[in-house]
C-alpha positions as CSV (number, residue, x, y, z in Angstrom):
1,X,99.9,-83.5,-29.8
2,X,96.3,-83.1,-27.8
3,X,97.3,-80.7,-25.1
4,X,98.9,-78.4,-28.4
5,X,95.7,-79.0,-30.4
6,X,93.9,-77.8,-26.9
7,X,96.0,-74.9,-26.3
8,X,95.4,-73.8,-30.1
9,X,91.7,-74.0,-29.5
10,X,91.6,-72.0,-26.4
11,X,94.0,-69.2,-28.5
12,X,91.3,-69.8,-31.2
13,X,88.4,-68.9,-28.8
14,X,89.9,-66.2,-26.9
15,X,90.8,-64.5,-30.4
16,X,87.5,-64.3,-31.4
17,X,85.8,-63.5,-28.6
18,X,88.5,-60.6,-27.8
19,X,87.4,-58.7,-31.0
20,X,86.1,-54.9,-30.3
21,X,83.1,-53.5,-32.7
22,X,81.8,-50.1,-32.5
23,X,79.1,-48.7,-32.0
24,X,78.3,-50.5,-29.3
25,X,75.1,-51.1,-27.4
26,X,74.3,-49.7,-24.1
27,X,73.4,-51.8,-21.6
28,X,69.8,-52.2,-21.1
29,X,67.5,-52.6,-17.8
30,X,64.0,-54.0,-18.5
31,X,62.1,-53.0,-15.3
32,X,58.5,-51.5,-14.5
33,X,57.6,-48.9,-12.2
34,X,56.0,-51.0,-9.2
35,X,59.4,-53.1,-9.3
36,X,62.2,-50.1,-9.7
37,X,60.3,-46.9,-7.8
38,X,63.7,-44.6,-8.7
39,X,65.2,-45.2,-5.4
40,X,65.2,-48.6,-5.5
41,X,67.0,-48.6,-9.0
42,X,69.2,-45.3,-8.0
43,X,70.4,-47.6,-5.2
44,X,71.0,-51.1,-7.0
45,X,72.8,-49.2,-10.2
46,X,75.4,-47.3,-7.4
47,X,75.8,-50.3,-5.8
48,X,76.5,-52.4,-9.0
49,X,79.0,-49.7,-10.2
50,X,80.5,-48.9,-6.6
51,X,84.0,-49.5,-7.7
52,X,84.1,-47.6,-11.2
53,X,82.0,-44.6,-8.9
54,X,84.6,-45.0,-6.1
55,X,87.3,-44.6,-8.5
56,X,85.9,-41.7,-9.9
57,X,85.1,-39.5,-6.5
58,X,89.0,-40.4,-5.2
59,X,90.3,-38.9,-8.9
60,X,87.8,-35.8,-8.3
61,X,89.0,-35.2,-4.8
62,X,92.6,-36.2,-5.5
63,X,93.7,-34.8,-9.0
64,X,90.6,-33.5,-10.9
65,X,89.3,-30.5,-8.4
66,X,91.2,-27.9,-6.6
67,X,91.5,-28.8,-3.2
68,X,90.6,-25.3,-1.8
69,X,87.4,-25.7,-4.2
70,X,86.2,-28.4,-2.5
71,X,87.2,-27.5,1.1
72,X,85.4,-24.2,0.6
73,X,82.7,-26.4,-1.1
74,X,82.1,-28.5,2.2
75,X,82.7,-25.6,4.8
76,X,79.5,-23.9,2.9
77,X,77.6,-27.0,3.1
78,X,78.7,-28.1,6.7
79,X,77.1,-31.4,6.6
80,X,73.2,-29.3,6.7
81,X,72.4,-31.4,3.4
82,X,70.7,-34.8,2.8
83,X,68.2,-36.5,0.8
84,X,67.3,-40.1,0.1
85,X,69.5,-40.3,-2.9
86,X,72.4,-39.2,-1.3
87,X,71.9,-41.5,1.8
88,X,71.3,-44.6,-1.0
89,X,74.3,-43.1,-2.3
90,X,76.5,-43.5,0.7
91,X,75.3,-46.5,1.7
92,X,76.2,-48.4,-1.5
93,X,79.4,-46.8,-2.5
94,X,82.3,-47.5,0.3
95,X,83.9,-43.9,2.7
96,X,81.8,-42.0,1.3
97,X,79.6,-38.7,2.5
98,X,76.6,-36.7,1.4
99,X,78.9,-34.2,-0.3
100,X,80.2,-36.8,-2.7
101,X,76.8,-36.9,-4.1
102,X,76.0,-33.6,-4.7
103,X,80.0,-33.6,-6.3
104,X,79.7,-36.5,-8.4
105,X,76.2,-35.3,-10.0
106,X,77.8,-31.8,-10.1
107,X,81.0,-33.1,-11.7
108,X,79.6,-34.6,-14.8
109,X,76.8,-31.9,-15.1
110,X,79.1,-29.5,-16.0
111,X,81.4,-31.9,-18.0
112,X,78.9,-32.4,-20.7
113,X,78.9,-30.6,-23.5
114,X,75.9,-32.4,-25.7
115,X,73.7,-31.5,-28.6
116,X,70.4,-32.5,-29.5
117,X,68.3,-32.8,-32.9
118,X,64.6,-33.4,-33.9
119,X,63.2,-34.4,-36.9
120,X,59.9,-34.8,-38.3
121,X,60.0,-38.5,-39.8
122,X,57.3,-39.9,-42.6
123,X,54.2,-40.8,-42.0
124,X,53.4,-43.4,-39.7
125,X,56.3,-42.9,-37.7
126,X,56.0,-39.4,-36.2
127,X,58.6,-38.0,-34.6
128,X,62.1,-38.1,-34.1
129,X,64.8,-37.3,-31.4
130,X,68.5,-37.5,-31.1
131,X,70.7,-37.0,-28.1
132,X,74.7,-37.0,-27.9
133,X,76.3,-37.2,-24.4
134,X,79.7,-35.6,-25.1
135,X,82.6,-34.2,-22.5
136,X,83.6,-31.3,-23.0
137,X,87.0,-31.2,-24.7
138,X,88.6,-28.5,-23.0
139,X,89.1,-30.4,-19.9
140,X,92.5,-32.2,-20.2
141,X,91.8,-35.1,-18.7
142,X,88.2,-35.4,-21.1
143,X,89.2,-39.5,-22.5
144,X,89.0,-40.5,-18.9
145,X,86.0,-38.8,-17.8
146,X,84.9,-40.5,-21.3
147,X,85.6,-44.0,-20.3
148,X,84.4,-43.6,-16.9
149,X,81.0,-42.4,-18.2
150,X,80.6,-45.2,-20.8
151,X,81.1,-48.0,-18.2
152,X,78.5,-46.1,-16.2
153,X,75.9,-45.4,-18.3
154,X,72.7,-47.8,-18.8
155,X,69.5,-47.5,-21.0
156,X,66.1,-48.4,-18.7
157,X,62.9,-49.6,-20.3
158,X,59.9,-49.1,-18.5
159,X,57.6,-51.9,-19.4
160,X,54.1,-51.0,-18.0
161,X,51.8,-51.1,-21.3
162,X,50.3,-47.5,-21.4
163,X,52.4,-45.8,-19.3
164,X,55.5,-47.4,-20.9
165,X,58.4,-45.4,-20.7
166,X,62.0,-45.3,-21.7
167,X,65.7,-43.2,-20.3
168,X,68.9,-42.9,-20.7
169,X,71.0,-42.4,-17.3
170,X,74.2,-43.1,-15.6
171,X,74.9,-44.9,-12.2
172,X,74.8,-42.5,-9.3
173,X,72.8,-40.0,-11.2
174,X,69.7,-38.4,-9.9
175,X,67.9,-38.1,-13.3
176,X,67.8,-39.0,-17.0
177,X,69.5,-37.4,-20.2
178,X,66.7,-38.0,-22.4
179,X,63.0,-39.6,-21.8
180,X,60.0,-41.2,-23.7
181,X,56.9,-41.8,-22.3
182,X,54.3,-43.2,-23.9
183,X,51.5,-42.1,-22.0
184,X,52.2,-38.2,-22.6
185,X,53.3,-39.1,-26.3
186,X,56.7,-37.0,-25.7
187,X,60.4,-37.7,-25.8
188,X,62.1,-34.7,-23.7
189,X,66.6,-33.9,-23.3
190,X,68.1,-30.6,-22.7
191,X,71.2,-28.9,-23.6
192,X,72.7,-25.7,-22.1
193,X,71.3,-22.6,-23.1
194,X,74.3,-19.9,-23.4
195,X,72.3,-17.1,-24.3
196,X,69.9,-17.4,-21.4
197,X,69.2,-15.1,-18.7
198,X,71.5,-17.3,-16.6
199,X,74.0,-18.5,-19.1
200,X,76.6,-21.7,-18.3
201,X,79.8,-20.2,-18.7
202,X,82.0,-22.1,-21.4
203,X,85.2,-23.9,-19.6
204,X,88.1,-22.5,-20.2
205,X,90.4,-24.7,-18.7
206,X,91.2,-27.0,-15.2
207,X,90.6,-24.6,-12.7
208,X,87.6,-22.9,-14.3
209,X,86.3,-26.2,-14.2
210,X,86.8,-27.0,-11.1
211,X,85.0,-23.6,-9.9
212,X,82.3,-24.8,-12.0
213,X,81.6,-28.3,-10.4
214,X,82.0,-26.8,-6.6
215,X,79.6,-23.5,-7.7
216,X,77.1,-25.7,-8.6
217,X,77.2,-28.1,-5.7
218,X,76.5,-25.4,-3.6
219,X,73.5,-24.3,-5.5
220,X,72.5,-28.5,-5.7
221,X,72.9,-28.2,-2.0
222,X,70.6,-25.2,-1.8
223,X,67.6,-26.5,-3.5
224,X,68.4,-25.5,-7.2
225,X,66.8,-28.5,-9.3
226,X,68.5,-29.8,-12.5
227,X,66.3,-30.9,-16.0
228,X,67.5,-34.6,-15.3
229,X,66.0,-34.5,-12.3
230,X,62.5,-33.3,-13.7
231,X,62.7,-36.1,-16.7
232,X,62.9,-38.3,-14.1
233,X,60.3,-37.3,-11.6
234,X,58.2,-36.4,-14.8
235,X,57.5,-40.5,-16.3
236,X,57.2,-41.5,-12.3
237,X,54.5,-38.8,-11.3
238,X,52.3,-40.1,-15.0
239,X,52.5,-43.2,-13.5
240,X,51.2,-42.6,-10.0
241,X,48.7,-40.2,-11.1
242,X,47.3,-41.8,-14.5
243,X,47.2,-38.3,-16.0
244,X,49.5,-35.8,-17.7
245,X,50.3,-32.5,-15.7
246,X,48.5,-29.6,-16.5
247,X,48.3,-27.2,-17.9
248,X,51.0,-28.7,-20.3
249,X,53.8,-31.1,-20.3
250,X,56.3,-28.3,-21.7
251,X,54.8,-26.4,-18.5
252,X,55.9,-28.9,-16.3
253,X,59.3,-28.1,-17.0
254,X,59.4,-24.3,-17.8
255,X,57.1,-23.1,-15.2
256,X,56.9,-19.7,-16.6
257,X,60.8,-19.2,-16.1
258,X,59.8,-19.9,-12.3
259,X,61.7,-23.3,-12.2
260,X,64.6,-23.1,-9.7
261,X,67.3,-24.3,-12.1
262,X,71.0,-23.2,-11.8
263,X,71.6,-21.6,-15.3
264,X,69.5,-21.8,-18.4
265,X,68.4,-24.4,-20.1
266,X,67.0,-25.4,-23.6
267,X,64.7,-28.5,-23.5
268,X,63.5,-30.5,-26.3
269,X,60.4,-31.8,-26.7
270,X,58.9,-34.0,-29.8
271,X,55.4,-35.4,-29.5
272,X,55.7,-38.4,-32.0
273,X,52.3,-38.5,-32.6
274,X,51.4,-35.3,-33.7
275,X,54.6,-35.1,-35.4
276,X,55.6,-31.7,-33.2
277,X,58.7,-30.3,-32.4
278,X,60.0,-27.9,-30.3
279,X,62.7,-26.1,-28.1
280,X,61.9,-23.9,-25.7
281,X,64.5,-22.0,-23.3
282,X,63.9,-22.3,-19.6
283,X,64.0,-18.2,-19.5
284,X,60.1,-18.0,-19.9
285,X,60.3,-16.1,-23.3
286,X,63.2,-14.7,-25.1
287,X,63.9,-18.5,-27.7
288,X,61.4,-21.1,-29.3
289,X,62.4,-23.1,-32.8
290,X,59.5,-25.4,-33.7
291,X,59.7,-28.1,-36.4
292,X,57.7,-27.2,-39.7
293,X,57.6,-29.7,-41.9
294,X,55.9,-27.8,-44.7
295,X,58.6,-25.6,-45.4
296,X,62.0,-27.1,-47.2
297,X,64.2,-27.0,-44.0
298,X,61.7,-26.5,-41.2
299,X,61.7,-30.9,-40.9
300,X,64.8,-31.1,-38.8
301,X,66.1,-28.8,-35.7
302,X,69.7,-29.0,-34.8
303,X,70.5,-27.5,-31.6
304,X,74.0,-26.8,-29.7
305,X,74.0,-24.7,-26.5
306,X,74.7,-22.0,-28.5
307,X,71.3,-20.4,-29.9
308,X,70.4,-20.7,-33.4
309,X,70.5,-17.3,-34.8
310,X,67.2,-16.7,-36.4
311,X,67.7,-13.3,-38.4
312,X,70.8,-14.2,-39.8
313,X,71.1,-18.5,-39.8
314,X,74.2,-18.7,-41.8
315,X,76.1,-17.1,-38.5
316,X,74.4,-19.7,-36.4
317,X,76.7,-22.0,-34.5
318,X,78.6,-24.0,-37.1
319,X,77.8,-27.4,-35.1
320,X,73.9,-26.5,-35.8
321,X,74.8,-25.9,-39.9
322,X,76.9,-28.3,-40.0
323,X,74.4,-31.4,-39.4
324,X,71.4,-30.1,-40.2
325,X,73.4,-29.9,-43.8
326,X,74.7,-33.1,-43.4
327,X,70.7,-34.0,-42.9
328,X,69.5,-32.1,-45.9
329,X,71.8,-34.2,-48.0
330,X,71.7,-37.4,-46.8
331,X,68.6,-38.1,-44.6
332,X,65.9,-36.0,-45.9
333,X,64.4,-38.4,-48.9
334,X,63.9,-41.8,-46.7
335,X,63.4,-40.2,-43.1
336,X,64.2,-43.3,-41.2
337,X,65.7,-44.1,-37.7
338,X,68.4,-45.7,-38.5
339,X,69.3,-43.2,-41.5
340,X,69.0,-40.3,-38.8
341,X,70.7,-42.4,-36.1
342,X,73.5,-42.9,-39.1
343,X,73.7,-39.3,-39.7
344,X,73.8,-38.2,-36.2
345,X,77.1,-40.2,-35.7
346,X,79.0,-37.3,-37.7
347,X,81.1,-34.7,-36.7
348,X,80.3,-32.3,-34.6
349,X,77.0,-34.3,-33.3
350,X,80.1,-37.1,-32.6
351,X,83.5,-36.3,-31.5
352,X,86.1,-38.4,-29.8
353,X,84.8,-37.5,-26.3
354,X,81.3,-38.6,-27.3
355,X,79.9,-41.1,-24.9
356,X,76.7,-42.2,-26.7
357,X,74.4,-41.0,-28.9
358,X,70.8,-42.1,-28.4
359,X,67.8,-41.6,-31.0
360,X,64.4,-42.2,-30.5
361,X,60.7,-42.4,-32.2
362,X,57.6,-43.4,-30.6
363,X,57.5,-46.9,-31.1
364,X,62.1,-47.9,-31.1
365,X,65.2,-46.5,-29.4
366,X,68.8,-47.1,-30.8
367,X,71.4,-46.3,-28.3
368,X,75.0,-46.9,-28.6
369,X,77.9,-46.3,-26.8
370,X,80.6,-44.0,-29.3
371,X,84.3,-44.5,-30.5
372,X,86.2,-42.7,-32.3
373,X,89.5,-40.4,-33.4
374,X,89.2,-36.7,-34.3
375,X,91.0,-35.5,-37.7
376,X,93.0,-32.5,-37.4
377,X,93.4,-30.0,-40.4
378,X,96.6,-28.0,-40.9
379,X,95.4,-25.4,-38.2
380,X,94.9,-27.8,-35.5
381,X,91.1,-27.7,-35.9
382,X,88.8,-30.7,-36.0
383,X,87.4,-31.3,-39.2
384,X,86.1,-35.0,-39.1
385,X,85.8,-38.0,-36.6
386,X,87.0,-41.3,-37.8
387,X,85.6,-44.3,-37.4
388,X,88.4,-46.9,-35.4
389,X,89.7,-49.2,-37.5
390,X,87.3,-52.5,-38.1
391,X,87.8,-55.5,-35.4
392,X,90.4,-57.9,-36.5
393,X,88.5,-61.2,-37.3
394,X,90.9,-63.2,-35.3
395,X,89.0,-66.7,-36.9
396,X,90.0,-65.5,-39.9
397,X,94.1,-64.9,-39.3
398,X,94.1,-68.1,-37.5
399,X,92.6,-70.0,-40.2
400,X,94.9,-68.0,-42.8
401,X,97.9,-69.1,-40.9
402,X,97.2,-72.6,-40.3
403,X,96.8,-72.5,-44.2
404,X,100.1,-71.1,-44.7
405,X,101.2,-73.6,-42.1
406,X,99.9,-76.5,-43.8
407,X,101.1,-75.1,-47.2
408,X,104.8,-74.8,-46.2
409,X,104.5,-78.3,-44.6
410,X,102.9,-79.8,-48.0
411,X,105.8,-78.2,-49.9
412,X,108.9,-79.2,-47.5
413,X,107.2,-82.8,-47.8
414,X,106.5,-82.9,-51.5
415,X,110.6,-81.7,-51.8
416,X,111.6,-84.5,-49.8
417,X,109.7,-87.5,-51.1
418,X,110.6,-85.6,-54.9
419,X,114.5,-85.9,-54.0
420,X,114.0,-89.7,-52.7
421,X,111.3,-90.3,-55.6
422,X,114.6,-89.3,-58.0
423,X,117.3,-90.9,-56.0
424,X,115.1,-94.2,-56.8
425,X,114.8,-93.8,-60.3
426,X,118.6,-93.1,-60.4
427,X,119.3,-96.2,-58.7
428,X,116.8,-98.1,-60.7
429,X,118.3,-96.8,-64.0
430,X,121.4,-97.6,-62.6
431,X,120.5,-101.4,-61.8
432,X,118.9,-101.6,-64.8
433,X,122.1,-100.5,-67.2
434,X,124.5,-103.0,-64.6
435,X,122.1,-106.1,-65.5
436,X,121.6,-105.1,-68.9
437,X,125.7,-104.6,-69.4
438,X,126.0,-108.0,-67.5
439,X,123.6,-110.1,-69.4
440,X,125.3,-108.4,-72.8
441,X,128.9,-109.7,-71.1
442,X,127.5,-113.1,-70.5
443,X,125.8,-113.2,-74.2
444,X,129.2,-112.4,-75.7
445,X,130.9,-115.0,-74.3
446,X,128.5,-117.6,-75.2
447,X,128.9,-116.6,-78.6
448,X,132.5,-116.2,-78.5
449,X,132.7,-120.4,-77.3
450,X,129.9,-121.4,-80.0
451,X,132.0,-120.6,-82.5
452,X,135.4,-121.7,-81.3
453,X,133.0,-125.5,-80.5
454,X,131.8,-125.1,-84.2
455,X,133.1,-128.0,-86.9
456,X,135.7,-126.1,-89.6
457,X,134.2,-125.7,-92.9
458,X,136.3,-128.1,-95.9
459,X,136.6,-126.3,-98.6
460,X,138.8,-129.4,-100.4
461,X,136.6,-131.7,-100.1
462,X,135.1,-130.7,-103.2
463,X,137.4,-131.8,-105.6
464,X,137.0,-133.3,-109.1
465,X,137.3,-136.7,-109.3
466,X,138.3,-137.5,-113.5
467,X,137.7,-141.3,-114.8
């Protein structure tokens, strides 16, 4: 009876704690600058995830790229690369080589397929921005590259007063998807930019992927910088120097179009407290949308990697109309974080292959890792993504079934001592009726010898008697 009671407990508390809720929250790493310089943390974040990373390279190598890609990939190299990263990078994950770095970074570069929003929040809160890591869905084998990147990616929180700081990263990666830093006032992300002088060209299937990811290994190899990379060197260089770049902190990144970046770029910056917005392509001139809160839809900025087209907006890409509707209706009255985070978890901004979405304002950050399934309509096009079903609360079926349980017991119990309860009365009645037929036998025949014992009655002796 105690080892069943035991086992039903340990059922019980595996139950509940087996239960699945999404969104979930990212995991965090509360650091500061003197104790995680980027190498240091670049190296214990590979190391932790060294399997999951592993895992990933022998898929790339194995099923996900061509294997002509990545030969002709490693004969251009030939070994002439190296950096501290990548030698971090080898020494933490197991057989590896410098080329698997520049791959792996390569590999989910051009995977990603993310959009970006801004919104000019109420007074005090300044300004907003929201970022959605999502792979691309014309890669076939997009829900594992999903799954990978969820167990990967970490949120780091830069606790050094002033020069506080805040990212959003993956393990092995050389750079952030989206930054805060206090000091500068700015939160900074990039997207594609598919108009640019050097556009990304949009997968079209496998092996146009997989020419992708090798093409811009090479160019990793050969110098090229990525945004991520700048995010990252950007909050570490504030903190060294104790001063923002000059001339600007958009300058930093744009350069005058001199940057060395691989293809185009649109980067978002929001400075939260002068409740500014802007994106800016990487080409030096040719794209700029800037947040204007005055005007009725000039509060919120929606951008895709497709650019917004400004003379005719309703031709726009239907992902940027799309939300920054869904905004207008829903989120333009209260202008909160969470009601923008909220929003930002619809379709398009979210789709099944969405890893996380990540918002922030000056002062909080809300990032969570994304679930869910995408609704089809009659033409095969997505429409919606659904939220997964809520978490079973497995406390809840166990108590319902030890009620039924107890339930069934009190009624197969309550039949049985009914039927026995019955069976007595029978037998009482039927004692009863015996001893009262008895004692009504017995009385009889008493009465029957009274009268037979009786003296006769002499009706003669009452005669006259005459003188």
């Amino acid at each position: 009876m105690q080892m069943s009671m035991l086992v039903g407990l340990l059922f019980l508390a595996c139950a509940c704690l087996s239960r699945e809720a999404w969104p979930k929250p990212m995991q965090v790493i509360n650091t500061s600058f003197d104790n995680s310089p980027f190498v240091s943390l670049f190296a214990a974040q590979t190391a932790k995830h060294a399997k999951t990373i592993r895992e990933v390279l022998d898929r790339i190598r194995s099923q996900y790229l061509n294997v002509a890609d990545i030969i002709e990939f490693e004969t251009y190299v030939n070994n002439a690369y190296s950096s501290d990263l990548a030698a971090e990078f080898v020494r933490a994950v197991p057989d590896t080589k410098y080329t698997d770095f520049l791959l792996y970074n390569s590999f989910f570069e051009v995977a990603s397929n993310s959009m970006v929003a801004l919104m000019s929040g109420v007074s005090p809160v300044g300004t907003y921005m929201g970022y959605s890591q999502t792979i691309d869905n014309k890669i076939s084998y997009a829900d594992e590259l999903y799954k990978y990147l969820q167990e990967l990616t970490y949120e780091v929180n830069y606790m050094d007063g002033e020069y506080s700081a805040v990212a959003v990263t993956f393990a092995g990666s050389f750079g952030y998807s989206i930054t805060r830093s206090d000091y500068a006032e700015l939160i900074i992300s990039r997207v594609f930019d598919n108009g640019g002088k050097k556009p990304f060209p949009a997968i079209q299937d496998d092996n146009h992927f997989s020419f992708l990811v090798t093409e811009l290994a090479k160019k990793l190899a050969d110098g090229y910088e990525l945004p991520s990379q700048l995010f990252q060197s950007f909050i570490y260089e504030i903190y060294e120097t104790k001063s923002l770049p000059t001339p600007t902190a958009s300058d930093y990144f744009i350069r005058s179009g001199s940057r060395n970046y691989p293809y185009s770029y649109l980067i978002a910056f929001a400075n939260f407290a002068e409740y500014m917005g802007q994106i800016l392509t990487t080409d030096s001139v040719g794209y700029s949308r800037t947040l204007d809160s005055s005007t009725d839809d000039g509060w919120r900025i929606v951008q895709s990697p497709e650019r917004y087209n400004m003379e005719k907006p309703m031709k726009s890409d239907f992902r940027i109309i799309q939300i920054e509707r869904a905004l207008d209706s829903n989120v333009k009255d209260s202008r909160t974080l969470d009601s923008f985070s909220n929003m930002l978890r619809t379709y398009p901004f979210r789709q099944s292959t969405t890893v996380y979405i990540t918002t922030f304002s000056g002062t909080e950050e809300v990032s969570n890792l994304q679930k869910c399934t995408n609704i089809m309509d009659a033409a095969k096009s997505i429409v919606a993504c659904a939220d997964p079903p809520p978490p079973t609360n497995w406390l809840s079926v166990v108590l319902s079934l030890a009620l039924i349980v107890v339930i069934i017991v009190g009624w197969v119990f309550g039949i049985k001592n009914a039927k026995k309860y019955e069976q007595g009365l029978y037998e009482n009645a039927r004692d009863t009726r015996s001893l009262k037929a008895k004692r009504g036998i017995e009385k009889s025949s008493t009465d029957q010898v009274s009268r037979e014992n009786a003296p006769l009655k002499d009706s003669e002796s009452n005669d006259e008697i005459v003188v």
